[in-house]
N, C-alpha and C positions, 0 to 999 in steps of 0.2 A: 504494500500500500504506500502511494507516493506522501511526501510532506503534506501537501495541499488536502489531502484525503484524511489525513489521521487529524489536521490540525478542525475541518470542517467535522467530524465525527465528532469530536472532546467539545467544539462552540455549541452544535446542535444538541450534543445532550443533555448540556451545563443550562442550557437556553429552555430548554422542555423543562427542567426540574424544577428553574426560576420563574419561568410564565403559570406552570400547572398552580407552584404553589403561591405565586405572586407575593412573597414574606418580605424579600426586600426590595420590586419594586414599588410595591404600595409605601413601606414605611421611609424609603427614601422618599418617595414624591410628598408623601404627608410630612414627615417634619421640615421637608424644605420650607413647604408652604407655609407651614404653622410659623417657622423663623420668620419668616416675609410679613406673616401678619404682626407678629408678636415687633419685630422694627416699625413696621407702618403706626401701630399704636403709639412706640416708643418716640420715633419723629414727629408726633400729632397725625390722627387721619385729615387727610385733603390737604395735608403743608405737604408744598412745594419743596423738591430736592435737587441740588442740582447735578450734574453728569458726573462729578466724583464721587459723592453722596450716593449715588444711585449706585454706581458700578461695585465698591465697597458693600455692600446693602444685596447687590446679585451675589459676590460671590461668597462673601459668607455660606447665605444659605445652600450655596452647591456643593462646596467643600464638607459643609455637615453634615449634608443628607447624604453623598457619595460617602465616607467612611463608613456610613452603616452597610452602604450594601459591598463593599470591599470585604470588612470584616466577615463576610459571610464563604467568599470564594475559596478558602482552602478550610476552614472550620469542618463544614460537613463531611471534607474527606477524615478530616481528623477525628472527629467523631465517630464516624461507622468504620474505622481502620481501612477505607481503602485507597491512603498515598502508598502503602506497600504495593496492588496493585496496581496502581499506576503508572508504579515505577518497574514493575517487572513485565508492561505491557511492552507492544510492538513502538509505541510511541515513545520518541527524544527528549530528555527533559527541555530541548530548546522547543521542540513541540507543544507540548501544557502548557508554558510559557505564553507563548503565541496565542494560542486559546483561553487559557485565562483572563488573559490581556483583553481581547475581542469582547469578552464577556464583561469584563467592566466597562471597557467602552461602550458596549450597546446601551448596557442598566442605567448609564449615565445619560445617554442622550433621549431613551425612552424617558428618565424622569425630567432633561430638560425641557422636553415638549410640554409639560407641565407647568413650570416652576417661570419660564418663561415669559409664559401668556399672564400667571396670577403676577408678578412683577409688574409689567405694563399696566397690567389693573389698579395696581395699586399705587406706583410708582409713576407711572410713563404718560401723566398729561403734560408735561411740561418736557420733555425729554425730546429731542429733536430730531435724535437719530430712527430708522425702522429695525426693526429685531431681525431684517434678513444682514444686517451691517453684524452683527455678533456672529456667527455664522462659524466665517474663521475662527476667532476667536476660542468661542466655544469647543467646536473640534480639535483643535492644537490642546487645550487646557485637558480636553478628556483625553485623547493619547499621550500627554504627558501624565498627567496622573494617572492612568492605567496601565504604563510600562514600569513606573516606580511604586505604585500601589501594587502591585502583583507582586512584585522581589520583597518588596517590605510585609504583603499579610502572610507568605510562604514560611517569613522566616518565625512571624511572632504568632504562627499558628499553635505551635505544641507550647506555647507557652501557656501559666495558670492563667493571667491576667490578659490575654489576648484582645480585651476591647480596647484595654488603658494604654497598654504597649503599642498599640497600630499607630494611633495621631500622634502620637508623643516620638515616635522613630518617622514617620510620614509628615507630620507638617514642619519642622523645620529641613526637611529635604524640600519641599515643593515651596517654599516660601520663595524663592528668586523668580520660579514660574508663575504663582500668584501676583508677583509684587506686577511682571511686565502685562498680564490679563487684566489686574485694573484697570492699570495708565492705558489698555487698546481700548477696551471697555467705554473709559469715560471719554477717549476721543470717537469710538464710535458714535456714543449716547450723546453726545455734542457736535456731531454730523462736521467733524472736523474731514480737513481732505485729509485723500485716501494713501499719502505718501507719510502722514504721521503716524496713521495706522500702520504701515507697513516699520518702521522702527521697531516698532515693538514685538511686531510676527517673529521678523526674523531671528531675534534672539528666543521667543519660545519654541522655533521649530529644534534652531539649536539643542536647546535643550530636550525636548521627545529625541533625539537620535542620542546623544549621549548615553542617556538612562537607558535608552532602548538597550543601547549596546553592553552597558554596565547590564543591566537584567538577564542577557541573554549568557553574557561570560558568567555569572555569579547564581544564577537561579539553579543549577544541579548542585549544587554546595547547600542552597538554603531548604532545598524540598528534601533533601536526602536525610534517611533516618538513621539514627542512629544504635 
């Protein structure tokens, strides 16, 4: 079975287990939201924000509802014992890698179709920019955090404290990628031209390939049992 086959096998089945039981994309999309409202009160409802404000205000709530459903990607194998079998399957650990990876990206974009729309709701009369300008944005941020959020839930899976462990190892790695997803953010949300926005892409594409490559060298190390 070729790479492309074993990696489309491990998405689809990881993807059936998530959809059937819906556990984290429901509680991602719900406490993103719940953050959203719980800010919207805290800035006043119907006060005006402006495009820094706002961008800050998005990505919070993505960052918090995506760790819930990261936390979940290798948990379940740990739980029912089968990263032994996984690792004695036909598949590479750069393989699962790869797959897992896909898997948080999907969870995340499925719950930004969400988090999105209630944002503009609540946020976005005064905001200048259209939500098709996030776009890039968005997708850079979720392949970067779902090439470094894979290597990092693998590693603090067998650990006791696995919730407290994942942010606490994960967000000061993704804080450089966070910090340039504002600053495109709030040039999007302020309908700034489109070569200011490009500043900021390029150094998060940067970064997804780095991590990529770091995850792909270091992820048989971290899934491996001992």
């Amino acid at each position: 079975m070729s790479s492309l086959h074993q990696i489309r096998f491990l998405l689809c089945k990881d993807l059936r287990v998530e959809l059937r039981k819906k556990e984290s994309l429901v509680s991602m999309a719900f406490f993103g939201a719940l953050i959203l409202v719980i800010l919207n009160i805290a800035t006043g409802i119907g006060k005006q924000v402006d495009a820094e404000t706002g961008a800050g205000i998005l990505w919070v709530a993505v960052m918090f509802s995506s760790v819930l459903g990261l936390g979940r990607v290798f948990a379940r194998e740990k739980e029912n014992g089968c990263v032994a079998a996984l690792l004695i399957s036909p598949a590479a650990p750069w393989e699962i890698y790869v797959a897992k990876a896909l898997v948080n990206f999907t969870l995340m974009v499925l719950s930004e179709l969400v988090l999105v729309p209630v944002f503009y709701v609540l946020f976005g009369a005064q905001l200048q920019g259209t939500p098709l300008t996030l776009v890039p944005i968005l997708l850079l941020v979720n392949l970067g955090f779902s090439v470094t959020g894979t290597l990092i839930s693998a590693i603090s899976a067998g650990t006791r404290r696995n919730e407290v462990l994942l942010p606490i190892l994960l967000f000061p790695l993704l804080l450089p990628l966070i910090a340039f997803a504002v600053k495109a953010t709030s040039a999007a949300l302020a309908a700034r031209p489109f070569a200011e926005l490009l500043d900021q892409l390029e150094p998060m594409a940067a970064f997804c390939v780095i991590f990529a490559v770091v995850g792909y060298l270091l992820f048989p190390f971290a899934i491996r049992e001992d």
